[in-house]
Structures are given as structure tokens and as C-alpha cells.
C-alpha positions in Angstrom: 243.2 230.5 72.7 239.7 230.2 74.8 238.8 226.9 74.7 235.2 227.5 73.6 236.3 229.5 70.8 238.4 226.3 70.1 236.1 223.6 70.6 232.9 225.4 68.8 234.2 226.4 65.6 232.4 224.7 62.4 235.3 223.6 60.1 234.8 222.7 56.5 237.5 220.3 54.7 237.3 220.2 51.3 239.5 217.3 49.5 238.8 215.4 47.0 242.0 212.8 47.7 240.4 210.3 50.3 243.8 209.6 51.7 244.2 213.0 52.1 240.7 214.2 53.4 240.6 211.5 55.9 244.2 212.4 57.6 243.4 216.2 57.5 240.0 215.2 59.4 241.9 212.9 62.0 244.1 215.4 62.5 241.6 217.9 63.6 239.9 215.8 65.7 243.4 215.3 67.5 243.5 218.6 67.9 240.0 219.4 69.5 237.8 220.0 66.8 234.6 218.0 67.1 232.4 220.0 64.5 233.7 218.7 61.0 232.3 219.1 57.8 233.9 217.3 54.4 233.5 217.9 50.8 235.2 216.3 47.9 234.4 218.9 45.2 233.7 222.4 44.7 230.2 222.0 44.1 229.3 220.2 47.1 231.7 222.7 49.4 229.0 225.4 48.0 226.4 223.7 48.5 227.0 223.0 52.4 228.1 226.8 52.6 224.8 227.8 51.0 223.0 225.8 54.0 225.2 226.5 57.0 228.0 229.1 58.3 231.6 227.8 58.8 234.4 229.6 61.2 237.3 227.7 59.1 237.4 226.5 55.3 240.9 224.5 54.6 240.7 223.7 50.8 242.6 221.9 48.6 243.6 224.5 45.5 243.7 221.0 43.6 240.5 219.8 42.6 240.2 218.3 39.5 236.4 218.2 39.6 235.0 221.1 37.0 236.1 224.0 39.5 239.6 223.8 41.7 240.1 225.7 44.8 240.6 229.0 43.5 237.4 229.2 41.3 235.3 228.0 44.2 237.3 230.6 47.2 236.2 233.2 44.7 232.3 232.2 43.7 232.2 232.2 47.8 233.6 235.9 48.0 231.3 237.0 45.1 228.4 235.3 45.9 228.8 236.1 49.5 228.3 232.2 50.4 231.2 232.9 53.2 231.2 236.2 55.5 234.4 238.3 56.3 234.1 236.5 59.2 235.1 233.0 57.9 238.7 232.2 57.3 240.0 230.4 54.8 243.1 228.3 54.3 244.6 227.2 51.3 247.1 223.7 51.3 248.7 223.0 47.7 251.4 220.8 46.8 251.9 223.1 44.2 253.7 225.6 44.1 254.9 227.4 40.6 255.1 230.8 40.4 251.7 231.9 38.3 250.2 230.1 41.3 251.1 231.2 44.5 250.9 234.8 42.6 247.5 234.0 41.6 246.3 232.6 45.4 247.7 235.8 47.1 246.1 238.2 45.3 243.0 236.9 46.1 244.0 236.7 49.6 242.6 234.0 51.8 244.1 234.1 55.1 246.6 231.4 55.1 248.4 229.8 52.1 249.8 226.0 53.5 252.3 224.3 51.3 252.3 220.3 51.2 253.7 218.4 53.1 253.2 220.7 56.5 253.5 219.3 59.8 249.7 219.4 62.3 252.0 221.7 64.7 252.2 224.2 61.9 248.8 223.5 60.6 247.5 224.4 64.3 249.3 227.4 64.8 247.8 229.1 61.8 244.0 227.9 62.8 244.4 229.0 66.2 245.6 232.4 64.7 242.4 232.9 62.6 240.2 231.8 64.3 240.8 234.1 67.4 241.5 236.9 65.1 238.0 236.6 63.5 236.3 235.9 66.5 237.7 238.9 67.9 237.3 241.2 65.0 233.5 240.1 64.5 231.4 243.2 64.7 233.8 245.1 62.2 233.9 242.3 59.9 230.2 242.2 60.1 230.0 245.7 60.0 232.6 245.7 56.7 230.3 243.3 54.9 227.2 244.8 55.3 228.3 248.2 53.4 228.6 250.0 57.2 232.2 251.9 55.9 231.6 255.3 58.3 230.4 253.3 61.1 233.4 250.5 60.6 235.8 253.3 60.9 235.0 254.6 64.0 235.0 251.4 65.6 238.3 250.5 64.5 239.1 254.4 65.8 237.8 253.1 69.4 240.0 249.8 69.3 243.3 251.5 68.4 242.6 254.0 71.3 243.3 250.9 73.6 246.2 250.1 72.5 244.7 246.7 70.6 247.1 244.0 69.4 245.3 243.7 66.0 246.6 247.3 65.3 248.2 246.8 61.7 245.1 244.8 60.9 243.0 247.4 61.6 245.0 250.2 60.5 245.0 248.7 56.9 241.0 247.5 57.4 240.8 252.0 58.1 242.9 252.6 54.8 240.7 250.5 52.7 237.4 252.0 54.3 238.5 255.0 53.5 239.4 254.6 49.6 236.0 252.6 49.4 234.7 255.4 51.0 236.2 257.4 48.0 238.2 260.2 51.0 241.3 260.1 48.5 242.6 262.8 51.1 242.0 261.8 54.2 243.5 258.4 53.0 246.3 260.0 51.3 247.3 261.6 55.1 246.5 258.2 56.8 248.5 256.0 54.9 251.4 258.2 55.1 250.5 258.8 58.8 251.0 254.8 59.0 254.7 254.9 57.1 256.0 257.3 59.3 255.4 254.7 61.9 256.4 251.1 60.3 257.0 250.6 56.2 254.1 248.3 55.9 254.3 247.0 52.2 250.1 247.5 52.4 250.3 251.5 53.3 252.6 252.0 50.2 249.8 249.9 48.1 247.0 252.6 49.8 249.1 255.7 49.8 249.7 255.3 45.8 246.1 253.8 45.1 244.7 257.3 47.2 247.3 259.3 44.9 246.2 258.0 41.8 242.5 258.6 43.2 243.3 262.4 44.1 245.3 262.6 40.7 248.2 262.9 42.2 250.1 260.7 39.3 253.4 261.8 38.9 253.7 261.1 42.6 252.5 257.3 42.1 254.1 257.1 39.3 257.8 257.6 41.1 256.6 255.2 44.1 254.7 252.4 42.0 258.5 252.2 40.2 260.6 252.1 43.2 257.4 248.8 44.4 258.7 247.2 41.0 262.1 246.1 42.3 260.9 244.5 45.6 259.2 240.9 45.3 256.2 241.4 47.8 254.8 244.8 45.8 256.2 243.9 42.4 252.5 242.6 41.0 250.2 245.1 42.8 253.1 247.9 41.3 252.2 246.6 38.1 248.8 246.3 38.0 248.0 249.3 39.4 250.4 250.9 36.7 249.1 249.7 34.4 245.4 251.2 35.5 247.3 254.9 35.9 248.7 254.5 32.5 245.7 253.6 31.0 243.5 256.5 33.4 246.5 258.6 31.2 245.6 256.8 28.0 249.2 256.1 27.5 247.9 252.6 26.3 251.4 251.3 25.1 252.6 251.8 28.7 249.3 250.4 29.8 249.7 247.4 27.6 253.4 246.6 29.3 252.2 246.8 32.7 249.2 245.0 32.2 251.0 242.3 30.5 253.8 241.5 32.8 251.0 241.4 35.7 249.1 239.1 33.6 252.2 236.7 33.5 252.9 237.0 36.9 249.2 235.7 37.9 247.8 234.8 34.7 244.0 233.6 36.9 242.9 237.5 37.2 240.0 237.8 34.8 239.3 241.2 35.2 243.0 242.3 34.2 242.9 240.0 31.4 240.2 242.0 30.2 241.6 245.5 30.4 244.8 243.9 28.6 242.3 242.8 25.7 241.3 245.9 25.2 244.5 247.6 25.9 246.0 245.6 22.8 242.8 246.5 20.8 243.9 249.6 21.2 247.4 249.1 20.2 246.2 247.0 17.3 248.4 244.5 19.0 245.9 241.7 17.9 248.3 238.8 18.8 248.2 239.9 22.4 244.6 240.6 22.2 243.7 237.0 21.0 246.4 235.6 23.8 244.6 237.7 26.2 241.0 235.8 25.4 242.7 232.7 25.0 243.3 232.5 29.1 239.8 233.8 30.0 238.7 231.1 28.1 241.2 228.6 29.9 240.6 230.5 33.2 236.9 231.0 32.9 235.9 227.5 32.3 233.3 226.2 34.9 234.3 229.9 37.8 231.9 232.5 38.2 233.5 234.2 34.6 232.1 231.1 32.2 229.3 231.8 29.8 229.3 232.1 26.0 230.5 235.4 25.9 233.7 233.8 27.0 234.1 231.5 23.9 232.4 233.9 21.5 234.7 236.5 22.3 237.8 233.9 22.1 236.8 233.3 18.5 236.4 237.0 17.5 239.7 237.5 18.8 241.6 235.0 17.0 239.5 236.0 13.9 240.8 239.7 13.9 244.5 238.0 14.7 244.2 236.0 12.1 243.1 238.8 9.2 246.0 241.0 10.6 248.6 237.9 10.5 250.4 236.8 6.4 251.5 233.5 8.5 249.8 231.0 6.5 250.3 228.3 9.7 249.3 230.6 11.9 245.9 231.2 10.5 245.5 227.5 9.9 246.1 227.1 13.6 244.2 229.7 14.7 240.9 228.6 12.4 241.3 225.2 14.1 241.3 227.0 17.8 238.4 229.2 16.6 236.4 225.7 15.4 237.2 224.0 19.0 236.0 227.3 21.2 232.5 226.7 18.8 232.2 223.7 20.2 233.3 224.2 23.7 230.3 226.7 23.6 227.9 224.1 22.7 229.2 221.5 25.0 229.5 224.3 28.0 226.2 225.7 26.7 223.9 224.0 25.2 220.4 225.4 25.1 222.2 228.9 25.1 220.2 230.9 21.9 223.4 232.9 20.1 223.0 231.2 16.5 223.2 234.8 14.8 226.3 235.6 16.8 227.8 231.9 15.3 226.4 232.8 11.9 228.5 235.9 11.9 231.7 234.4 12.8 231.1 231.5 10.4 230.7 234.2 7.6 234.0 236.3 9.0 235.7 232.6 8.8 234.7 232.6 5.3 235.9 235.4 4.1 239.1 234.7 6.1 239.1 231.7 3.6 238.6 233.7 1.1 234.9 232.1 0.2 233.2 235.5 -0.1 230.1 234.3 -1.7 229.3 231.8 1.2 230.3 235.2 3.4 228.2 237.2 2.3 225.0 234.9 2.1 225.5 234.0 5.5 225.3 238.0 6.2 222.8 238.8 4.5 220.5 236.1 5.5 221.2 238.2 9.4 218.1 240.3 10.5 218.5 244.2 10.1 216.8 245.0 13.4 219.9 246.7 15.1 218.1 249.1 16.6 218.7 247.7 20.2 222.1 246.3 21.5 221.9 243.3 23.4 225.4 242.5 23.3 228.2 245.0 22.5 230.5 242.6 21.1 228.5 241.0 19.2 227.2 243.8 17.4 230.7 245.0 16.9 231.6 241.8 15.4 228.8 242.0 13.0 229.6 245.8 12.2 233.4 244.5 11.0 231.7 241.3 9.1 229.9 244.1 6.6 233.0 246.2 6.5 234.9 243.5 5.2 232.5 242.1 3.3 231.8 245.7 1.4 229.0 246.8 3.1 230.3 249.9 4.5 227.2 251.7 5.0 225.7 249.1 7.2 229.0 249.0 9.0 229.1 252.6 9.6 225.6 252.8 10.8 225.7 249.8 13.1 229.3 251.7 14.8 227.4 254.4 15.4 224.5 252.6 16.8 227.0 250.7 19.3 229.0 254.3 20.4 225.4 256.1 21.0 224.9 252.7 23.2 227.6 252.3 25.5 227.4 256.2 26.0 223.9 256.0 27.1 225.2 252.6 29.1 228.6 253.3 30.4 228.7 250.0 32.2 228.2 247.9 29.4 232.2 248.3 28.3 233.7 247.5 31.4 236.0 250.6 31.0 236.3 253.6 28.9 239.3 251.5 26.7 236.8 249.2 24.6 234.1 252.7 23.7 237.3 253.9 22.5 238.6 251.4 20.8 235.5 251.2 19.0 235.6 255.1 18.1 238.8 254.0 16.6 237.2 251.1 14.4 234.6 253.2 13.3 236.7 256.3 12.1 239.5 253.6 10.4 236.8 251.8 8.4 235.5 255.0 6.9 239.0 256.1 6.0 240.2 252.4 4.8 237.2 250.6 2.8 239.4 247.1 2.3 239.6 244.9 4.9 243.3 243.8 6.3 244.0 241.3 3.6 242.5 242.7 0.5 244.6 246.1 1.7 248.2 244.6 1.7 247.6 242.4 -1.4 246.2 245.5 -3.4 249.4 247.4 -2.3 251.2 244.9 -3.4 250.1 244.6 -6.3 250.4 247.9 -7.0 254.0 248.1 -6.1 254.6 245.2 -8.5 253.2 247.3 -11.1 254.8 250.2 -10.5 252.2 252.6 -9.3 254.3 253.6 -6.3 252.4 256.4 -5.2 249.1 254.4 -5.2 251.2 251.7 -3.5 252.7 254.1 -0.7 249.1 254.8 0.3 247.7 251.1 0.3 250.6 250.5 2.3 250.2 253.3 4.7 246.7 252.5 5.5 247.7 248.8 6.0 250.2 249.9 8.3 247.8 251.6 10.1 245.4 249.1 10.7 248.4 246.1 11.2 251.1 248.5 12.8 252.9 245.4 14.3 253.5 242.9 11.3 257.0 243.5 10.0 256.1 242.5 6.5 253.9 245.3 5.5 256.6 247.5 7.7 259.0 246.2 5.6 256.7 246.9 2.2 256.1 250.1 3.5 259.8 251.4 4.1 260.7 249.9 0.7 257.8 251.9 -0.6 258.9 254.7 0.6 262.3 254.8 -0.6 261.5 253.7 -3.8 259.2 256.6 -4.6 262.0 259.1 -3.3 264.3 257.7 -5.6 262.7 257.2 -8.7 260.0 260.4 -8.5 262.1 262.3 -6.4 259.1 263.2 -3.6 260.1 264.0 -0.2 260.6 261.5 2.6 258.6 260.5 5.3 261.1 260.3 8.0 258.8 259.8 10.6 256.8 256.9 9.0 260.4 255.4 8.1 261.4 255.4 11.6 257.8 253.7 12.8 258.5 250.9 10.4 262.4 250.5 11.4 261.8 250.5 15.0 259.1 247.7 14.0 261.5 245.8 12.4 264.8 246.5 14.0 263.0 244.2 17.0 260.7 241.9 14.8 262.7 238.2 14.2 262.7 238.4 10.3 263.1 235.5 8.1 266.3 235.7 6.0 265.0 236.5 3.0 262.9 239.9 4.6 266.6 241.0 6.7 268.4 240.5 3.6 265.6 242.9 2.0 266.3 244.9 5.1 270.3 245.3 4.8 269.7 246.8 1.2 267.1 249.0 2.0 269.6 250.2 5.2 272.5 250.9 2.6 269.9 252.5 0.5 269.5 255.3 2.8 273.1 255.7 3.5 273.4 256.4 -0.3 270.6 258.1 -0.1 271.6 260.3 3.8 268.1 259.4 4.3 268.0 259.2 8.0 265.7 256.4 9.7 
């Protein structure tokens, strides 16, 4: 490497372990760096980045100090603190699986495990810095938007045979899908895999086929990705995007959600896989889902009281759709802790009607609908402009439940005719639908979740079956995932056949079977179960 490249380069070390700093910053100087900068926390690192341009950053991932490594590697990205230009190393002396996944998909340019010898330590630096130094102009050219131009300088280095080829065949590719030439990418990539399998060019080809709706196609290679280590999360995530491009959303939703365990730190994908299980009326999944942004968020570029807010709505709807008596318990306490985090994290933040409305939502959880509804209707009317989608939503399912369905109804349609004028406001087309889907199920069903299955049970205890089999059904539509009203509901069912002699729903029986055939049921519910299974073989009912 050319010594002036060498000894010039501006090297940031950010450590918060003294020990530790100073050894890394000896070491360097052993090896001929002379221009060394140190930081022990994230907010210092930004603030030196914010007032001078580094060649190298070598970061700890652990600091304990508000924001850790990755938080601060990716407010540098998205607040363009750091240029393509600047690499960036990682050293960790962890290393579980959540994590690593979570580090490469951001990917820095080096990932160093503790303990690692300075031999190995110099090989990598010497390695990125001469490959950014050399690879300057199209870096620069990258960041500032340049796509066209960027590819036709790559085009003149590969004409001389450069040694950075695979790097700048897969800096072309991405050009080109930013660039939004799903063909032309399509015949590069595979141009590339008919000279060397790069695991990157399978990534592009399917990501350009999925662009020029060429699914089935991505579909069959995204699987084949799934069964090899280095592709198995991009396989997933991306999926999980096709399914839900498809709106197959229960696909969607099983992508999305091994991805998200595989690197839990992706904010963006934990989002889609909110609103995925909204869509599902999966509301367990949902209120996981917001549980790690809120983890995740706290103190990165993500945090703000939407983040907390949104954590409590979640567990909220969980909680109405759950008969768990601990779990809701539980899940009021969380929902009381994310209130305060909010104040603590944001104190001068003005959301007092968006509290007001989850305190009245937790009171009617409680079953104090007198304190609910006072709280509601002490809310200004003034709709009439969105500020915040979710909040308005949230409010638009506190006067459903609370009986006033009107309001309700004319606050949904004030957020659909929203977020179509504002397409950008939803993040993706999943959440405008899944509110399209609130608003048509509240005007069909005017109880809320718990009022539903207790009114249908009640009914069933009486021995109004038919009125029963329809409270049921329209709690099983709303709560399609908790066995117990599955398991009232196929009851229900056979009941009425039996004693009144109307026809069978097969295909309802079968929903609530396959529900329950996989659901973990206490003893007392598979006991039910086992009767209601000989049932239909007196019966040669088939389910």
C-alpha cells in the first residue's frame, strides 16, 4: 500500500473501555498512523464526524452509553455524517447470532471479532483504505445521486481489466435497480452468474425480477437462497416484500417474521411485520412486533413518541383480543411503563390527547366505561385534519368500542380519504389496508372484542343458538387466532345442526379446527375438543 495513502489517513477510534481505547490507539501508532482521533461514546463520535472527514472509523458495537455501535454506524449513513468514501470497521466481543445478522445487513466494511491479533487488524485497514482511496470518484459520484454517470465510469474501469471488478460489477447492479432499469439489471446480473455465482448477483437478479414482475421466477430462486447460510436473511426478507407486493399477507407474515428473528435491529421490517399481523388480526405478533421498535428505537435515529405511543396501542388491541386474564394484567403493566418511558424520553413533547385516548381505551379494557367514555368525550371534535394516522385511528376504535359508531365511522373515513391523498404517510400500502379493513368490520360488528364473545356466550348459555352462532362468528372474525372462541364457535356449530337440524358450515368448521388442532389448549378446552371430534364422527360431519 502507498505509503502516503498510509501515513495520511484520519482514523477515528471510538471506545468507551479505556483499556481498550488506549491499546487499539498504540497499536495504530505502531503501525504508522500518526492522525488519531478517539471517542468514548456515540455522541461524541458524531460530533467530531460533524466537524471533520475521517478515511477509517473502528468502533466498538458495545457502548453502553445511550446509543451502541450500531445505532450510531447508521445515524452516520442516514444523516450522511460519513461519505461512501469512509470505511468503517466494526470489533465486538460479541458475537450471538441476532447480532452479527444484524451488523451485516447494515454492512460496514469489516466486522472484527475480539480478541484479534494487530497483524489481522492491519491487513483489513490496509485493504479499505486502498480500496476507497482508489474507488473515490465513484463513491463520490454514488453519493451525490450521479447513478448514469457512476455507471459509465465503472463501464471504463472494467474495460482495463481493474482488480476491483466484482466490486464494481455489484456497485453497476445496484445503480441500475436504483436507477429503476429492472431489464437491463435483470440481463446484467445474469450476465455476472454466468461468469462467477456471486451470492450478491442472485440478491440483484431476483430483486430486478420482482421489480419487472417477474414473481414466479423469484419466487423459485428466493427458495432455493433459503437453504444456504449467506442468502438465507435477504431470501427472507425480500419474500416476504413479494408476498406481500402479492397480498398473500399470511405468507408475508412468515417471511417477515423469521427475518425479524434472525436480525431482530431492522426497524423498517419490524414495521411491515406490524402491519402484516394487523392484517392477519394476528394481534400478539403485532404487539411483539412494536415491543422491539421500542427496545430497538430507544435513543437511534427511529426514537420519538410515536415509538412508545404506538407500543401501547399495540398491546391495547392484544390485550381486547386475548381471555388470558394474566396476560392482560401483564400487558396493562407494559402499556403503563412505555407512558412513562415517553415522558422520560420526551418530556416537553405536546401528545396529551393521544395519552387521554389510550387512558380511556385502558378503561374500558378495565371494564370502567363511565371513566371511558368521559375521558372521550372531553376530546375535541376537530378531525378535520390528520396529524397523525395512528393516532387518529386509535381514537376512531376508542368510539367504536365505546358505542359511538357514528363518530367512528366518520373519523375511518376521514383517515382512508387521508393517506390516499398522502400515500407516504402509511409507510406502505399494508397499514391503508388494514384500516379499510377496520372500518368495514366495525360497521358490520357494533361490539367491541370483549363485549362480542361474552354476549355469545351468553347467548349459548341460554340457548339461543342461532343468535349465538352469529356472535360467535363475528368474534371469530375479528379474533381469528384465539382458540377459545374457535373452540365456542365449532361447538356452536354443531350444536345447532344437531338440535335444529340446519346445515353445516364445513368451511368455518375447518377454519376453527385447523386453529385449534395447532393451538396448546388447556385440558379442560381438549377435553371439550375430543367430544366435539367424536361428535362429528356420529354425526359424518367432516372437519
Amino acid at each position: 500500500m502507498p505509503t502516503k495513502i498510509y501515513s495520511k489517513a484520519k482514523i477515528l477510534i471510538v471506545e468507551e473501555q479505556p483499556l481498550a481505547q488506549s491499546y487499539m490507539k498504540q497499536s495504530l501508532e505502531r503501525l504508522g498512523f500518526k492522525d488519531l482521533r478517539l471517542a468514548e461514546h456515540a455522541n461524541s463520535a458524531k460530533e467530531l464526524c460533524l466537524n471533520e472527514q475521517f478515511d477509517l472509523i473502528i468502533c466498538s458495537f458495545n457502548l453502553s452509553k445511550q446509543q451502541d455501535g450500531y445505532q450510531l454506524y447508521e445515524e452516520l449513513r442516514v444523516k450522511k455524517l460519513i461519505k461512501n468514501a469512509t470505511g468503517f470497521i466494526f470489533i465486538s466481543a460479541e458475537t450471538s447470532g441476532a447480532l452479527v445478522h444484524s451488523i451485516l445487513e447494515l454492512q460496514p466494511d469489516d466486522f472484527l471479532v475480539k480478541p484479534f491479533t494487530i497483524q489481522a487488524l492491519e491487513i483489513r485497514i490496509q485493504r479499505i483504505l486502498k480500496r476507497k482511496h482508489d474507488l473515490r470518484t465513484l463513491y463520490t459520484l454514488i453519493e451525490d445521486g450521479n447513478d448514469s454517470k457512476a455507471i459509465k465510469h465503472i463501464d471504463l474501469a472494467l474495460d482495463k481489466n481493474n482488480n476491483y471488478s466484482p466490486i464494481l460489477l455489484r456497485l453497476k447492479g445496484d445503480a441500475l435497480l436504483r436507477l429503476k432499469r429492472a431489464q437491463d439489471a435483470k440481463f446484467f446480473f445474469k450476465s455476472v452468474l454466468d461468469i462467477q455465482k456471486f451470492a450478491w448477483a442472485k440478491v440483484g437478479l431476483t430483486e430486478a425480477l420482482i421489480a419487472n414482475n417477474e414473481h414466479t421466477l423469484a419466487q423459485r430462486m428466493l427458495k432455493t437462497m433459503l437453504e444456504r447460510q449467506e442468502t438465507r436473511l435477504v431470501a427472507l426478507d425480500l419474500l416476504g416484500r413479494l408476498e406481500l407486493k402479492l397480498n398473500q399477507f399470511e405468507l408475508a407474515q412468515t417471511f417477515l417474521s423469521q427475518a425479524a428473528e434472525l436480525a431482530p435491529r431492522n426497524i423498517s421490517r419490524q414495521k411491515s411485520l406490524s402491519n402484516v399481523s394487523l392484517i392477519n388480526h394476528d394481534y400478539e405478533r403485532n404487539y411483539l412486533a412494536q415491543k422491539s421498535i421500542a427496545g430497538y428505537a430507544k435513543y437511534s435515529i427511529h426514537d420519538s413518541p410515536d415509538v412508545y405511543l404506538n407500543a401501547a396501542r399495540a398491546g391495547i388491541d392484544f390485550a381486547l383480543t386475548t381471555d388470558q386474564t394474566d396476560q392482560v394484567q401483564r400487558i396493562s403493566r407494559q402499556t403503563n411503563q412505555y407512558m412513562n418511558d415517553l415522558k422520560k424520553q420526551f418530556p416537553n413533547n405536546t401528545n396529551q390527547a393521544q395519552i387521554d385516548v389510550l387512558n380511556a381505551r385502558m378503561h374500558y379494557l378495565r371494564d370502567e366505561h363511565q371513566k371511558a367514555k368521559k375521558l372521550i368525550e372531553q376530546l375535541s371534535d376537530d378531525d378535520s385534519h390528520i396529524r397523525s394516522v395512528d393516532a387518529a385511528l386509535d381514537k376512531a376504535k376508542a368510539f367504536h368500542e365505546l358505542g359511538f359508531h357514528q363518530k367512528a365511522q366518520a373519523l375511518f373515513g376521514q383517515i382512508i380519504s387521508h393517506c390516499e391523498r398522502h400515500p407516504t404517510t402509511t409507510g406502505d400500502t399494508t397499514y391503508l389496508r388494514y384500516i379499510q379493513q377496520q372500518q368495514s368490520e366495525r360497521r358490520d360488528i357494533k361490539m367491541g372484542p370483549k363485549e362480542l364473545n361474552n354476549h355469545a356466550v351468553s347467548q349459548f348459555n341460554k340457548g339461543q343458538l342461532n343468535t349465538a352462532l352469529e356472535a360467535f362468528t363475528q368474534a371469530f372474525r375479528v379474533m381469528p387466532r384465539n382458540p377459545s372462541i374457535a373452540l365456542n364457535l365449532l361447538q356452536c356449530l354443531f350444536d345447532s345442526t344437531k338440535q335444529q337440524g340446519s346445515s353445516f358450515n364445513t368451511k368455518l368448521a375447518k377454519k376453527c379446527y385447523t386453529l385449534l388442532s395447532k393451538a396448546s389448549l388447556p385440558e379442560d378446552q381438549a377435553q371439550r375438543l375430543d367430544k366435539i371430534l367424536h361428535m362429528a364422527k356420529e354425526m359424518k360431519l367432516d372437519i
